[in-house]
C-alpha positions as CSV (number, residue, x, y, z in Angstrom):
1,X,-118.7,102.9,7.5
2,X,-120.3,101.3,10.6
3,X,-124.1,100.5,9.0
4,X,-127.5,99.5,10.3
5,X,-125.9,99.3,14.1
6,X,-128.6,98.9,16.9
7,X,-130.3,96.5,19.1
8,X,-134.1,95.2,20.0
9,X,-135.3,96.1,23.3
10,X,-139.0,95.3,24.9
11,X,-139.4,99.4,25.2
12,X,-141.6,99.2,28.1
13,X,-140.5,102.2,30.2
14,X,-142.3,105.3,29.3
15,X,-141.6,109.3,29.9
16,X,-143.9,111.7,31.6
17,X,-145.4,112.8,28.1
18,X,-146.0,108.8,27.4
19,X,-143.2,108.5,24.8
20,X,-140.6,105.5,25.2
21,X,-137.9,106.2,27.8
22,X,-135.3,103.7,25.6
23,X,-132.3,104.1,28.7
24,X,-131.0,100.6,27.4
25,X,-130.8,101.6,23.7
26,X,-129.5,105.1,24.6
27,X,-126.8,103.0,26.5
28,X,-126.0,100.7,23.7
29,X,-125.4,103.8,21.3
30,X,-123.4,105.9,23.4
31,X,-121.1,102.3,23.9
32,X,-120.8,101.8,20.5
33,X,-120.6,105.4,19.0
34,X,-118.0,105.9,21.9
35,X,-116.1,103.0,20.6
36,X,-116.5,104.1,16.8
37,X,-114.6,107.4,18.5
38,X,-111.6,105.8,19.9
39,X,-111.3,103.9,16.4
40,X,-111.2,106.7,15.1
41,X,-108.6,108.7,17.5
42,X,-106.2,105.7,16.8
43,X,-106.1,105.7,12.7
44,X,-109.4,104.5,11.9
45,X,-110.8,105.4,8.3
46,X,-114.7,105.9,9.9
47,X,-116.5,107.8,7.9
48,X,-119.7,107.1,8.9
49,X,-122.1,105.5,11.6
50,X,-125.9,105.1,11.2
51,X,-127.9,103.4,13.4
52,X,-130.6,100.5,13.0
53,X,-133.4,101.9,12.7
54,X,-135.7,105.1,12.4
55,X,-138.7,103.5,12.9
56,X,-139.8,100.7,14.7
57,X,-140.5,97.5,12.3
58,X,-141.3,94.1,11.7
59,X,-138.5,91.4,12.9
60,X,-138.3,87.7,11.0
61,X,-137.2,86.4,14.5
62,X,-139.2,88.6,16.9
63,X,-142.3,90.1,15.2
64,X,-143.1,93.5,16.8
65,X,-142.1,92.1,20.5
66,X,-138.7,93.7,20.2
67,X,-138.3,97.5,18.8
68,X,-135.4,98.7,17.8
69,X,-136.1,102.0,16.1
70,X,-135.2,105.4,17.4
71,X,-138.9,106.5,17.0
72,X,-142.3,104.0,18.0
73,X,-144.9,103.5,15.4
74,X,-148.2,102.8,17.5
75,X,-149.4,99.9,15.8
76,X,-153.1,101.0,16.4
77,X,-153.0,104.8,14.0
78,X,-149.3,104.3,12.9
79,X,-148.8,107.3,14.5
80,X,-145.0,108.2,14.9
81,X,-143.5,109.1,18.4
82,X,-140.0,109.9,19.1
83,X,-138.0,108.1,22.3
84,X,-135.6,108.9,24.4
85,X,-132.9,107.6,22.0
86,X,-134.2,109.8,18.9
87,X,-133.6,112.7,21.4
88,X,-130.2,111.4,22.7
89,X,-129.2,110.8,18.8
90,X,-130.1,114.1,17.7
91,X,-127.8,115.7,19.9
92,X,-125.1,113.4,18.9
93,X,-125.8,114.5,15.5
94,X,-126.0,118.5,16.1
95,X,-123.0,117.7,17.9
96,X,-121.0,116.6,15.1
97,X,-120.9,113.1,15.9
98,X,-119.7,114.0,19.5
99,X,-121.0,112.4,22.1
100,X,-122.6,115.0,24.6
């Protein structure tokens, strides 16, 4: 079971509908769940893959410079918006773990 698998990014970029266009962390996932599917395809026992995290939170070394949820929490109303990445997962997941 690959676990809590993700990366912080500044999330900067926005869409047309203001929600975070997350290019680099869609990148990141589709390299690592792409790897978790060759493992796989040669033997691997991988059972599982979950990425770090639903929300955006609070990082010991960065604060809440760096995201690295699949949805933003606007720190101002806590109000929950999902990015590209949340998207892009989704249709991993409807997928059946297949990269689309």
């Amino acid at each position: 079971m690959v676990t809590e698998n993700g990366a912080a990014f500044d999330d900067g970029a926005r869409r047309e509908d203001g929600s975070v266009d997350d290019a680099d962390r869609v990148a990141y996932l589709h390299e690592h769940i792409a790897a978790v599917e060759r493992a796989r395809a040669s033997g691997a026992d991988v059972r599982a893959y979950v990425a770090w995290t639903l929300l955006d939170n609070f990082e010991w070394a960065e604060g809440y410079r760096k995201k690295f949820g699949l949805v933003e929490v606007e720190p101002e109303t806590l109000r929950r918006v999902p990015k590209a990445s949340y998207d892009w997962f989704a249709q991993v997941v409807h997928a059946g773990g297949l990269i689309p």
